[in-house]
C-alpha positions, 0 to 999 in steps of 0.5 A, spaced: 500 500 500 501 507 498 504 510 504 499 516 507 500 523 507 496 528 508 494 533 502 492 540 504 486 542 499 482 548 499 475 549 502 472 548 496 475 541 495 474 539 502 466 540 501 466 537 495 470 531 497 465 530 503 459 531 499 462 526 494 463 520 500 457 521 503 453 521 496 457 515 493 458 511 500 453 506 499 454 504 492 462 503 495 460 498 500 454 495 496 459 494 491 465 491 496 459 485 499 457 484 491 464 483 490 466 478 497 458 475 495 460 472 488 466 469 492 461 465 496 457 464 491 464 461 487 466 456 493 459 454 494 456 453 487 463 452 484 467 448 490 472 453 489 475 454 496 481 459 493 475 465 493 474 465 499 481 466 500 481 472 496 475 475 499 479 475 506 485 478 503 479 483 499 475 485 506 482 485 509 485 491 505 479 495 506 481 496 512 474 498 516 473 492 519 470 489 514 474 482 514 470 480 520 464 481 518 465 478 511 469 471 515 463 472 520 458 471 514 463 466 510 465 461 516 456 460 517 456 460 508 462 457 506 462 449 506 469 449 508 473 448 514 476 455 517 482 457 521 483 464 522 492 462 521 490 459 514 483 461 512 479 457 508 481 450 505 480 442 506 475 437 504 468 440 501 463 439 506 458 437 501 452 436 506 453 444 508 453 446 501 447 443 499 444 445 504 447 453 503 445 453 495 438 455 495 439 459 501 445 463 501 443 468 497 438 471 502 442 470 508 448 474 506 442 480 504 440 478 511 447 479 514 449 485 510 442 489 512 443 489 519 450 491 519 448 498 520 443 497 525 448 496 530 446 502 535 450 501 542 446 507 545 440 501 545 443 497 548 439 494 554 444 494 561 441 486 565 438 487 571 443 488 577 443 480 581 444 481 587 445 474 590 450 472 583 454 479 585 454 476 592 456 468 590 461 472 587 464 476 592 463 469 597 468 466 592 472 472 590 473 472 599 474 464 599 480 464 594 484 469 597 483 467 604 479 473 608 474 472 612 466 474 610 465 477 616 471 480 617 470 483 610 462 485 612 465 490 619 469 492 614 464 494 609 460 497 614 465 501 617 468 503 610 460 506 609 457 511 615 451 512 610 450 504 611 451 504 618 447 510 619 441 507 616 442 501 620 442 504 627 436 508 624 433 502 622 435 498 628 431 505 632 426 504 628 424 496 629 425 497 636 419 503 636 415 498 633 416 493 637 415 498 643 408 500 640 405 494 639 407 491 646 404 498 648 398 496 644 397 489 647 398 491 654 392 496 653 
């Protein structure tokens, strides 16, 4: 590859590159899948395992991350073995390519669509686990040799909002109890 250098352009040029990128940037990708599809498309319907191969090293040259996504979708596609050292070859897996020649097509379509829905903002957090949090605490204490209870005074003792809120609580219990047993005595 060419080394990079930045070329200083004018505004003009700035703008009307952008403008260029952001109006021909589908056509790009679209033409990049069309071009990584057909090298499916050969080592399925042509047995021809070295497409594949050059796909890769097509998707890896792009250098936007493309070359997982293509292996991604190849690997679940292709009917050959795959290591990530050597890439695609062995035997045919003839079983898998029968059953991928009439749906490979509307799976790599599939995938390829959904790869601009990726929004990270939408991600939803799980649920806070208490008692797996604890369980992992309880293991996390066992394997380095302290104590639980040690490590709770400690904790405690660590946070005086908690032991506020324990006194406040124990004050609390001890208020109910006495009004209750006032209750019953009248």
């Amino acid at each position: 590859m060419e080394q990079f250098k930045v070329e200083v352009i004018s505004n003009k040029a700035l703008s009307a590159g952008i403008r260029g990128a952001i109006q021909t940037a589908d056509k790009i990708e679209n033409g990049r899948w069309n071009l990584l599809g057909n090298c499916i498309e050969r080592a399925i319907n042509h047995n021809d395992v070295s497409w594949l191969n050059k796909g890769r090293e097509m998707a890896r040259s792009f250098k936007s991350g493309m070359v997982n996504d293509y292996v991604t979708i190849a690997r679940e596609l292709a009917p050959f073995g795959f290591t990530f050292k050597d890439g695609w070859g062995g035997k045919i897996k003839a079983a898998k390519r029968d059953k991928m020649k009439d749906v490979w097509e509307a799976r790599l379509n599939e995938f390829v669509n959904k790869l601009g829905e990726k929004n990270p903002a939408d991600k939803k957090k799980n649920p806070f686990d208490l008692d797996k949090y604890l369980k992992q605490v309880m293991k996390k204490l066992a394997t380095n040799e302290v104590d639980p209870r040690e490590f709770a005074s400690l904790m405690v003792k660590a946070s005086p909002t908690v032991v506020q809120e324990v006194a406040q609580a124990r004050e609390n219990e001890d208020n109910r109890a006495k009004a209750e047993a006032r209750k019953k005595a009248a």
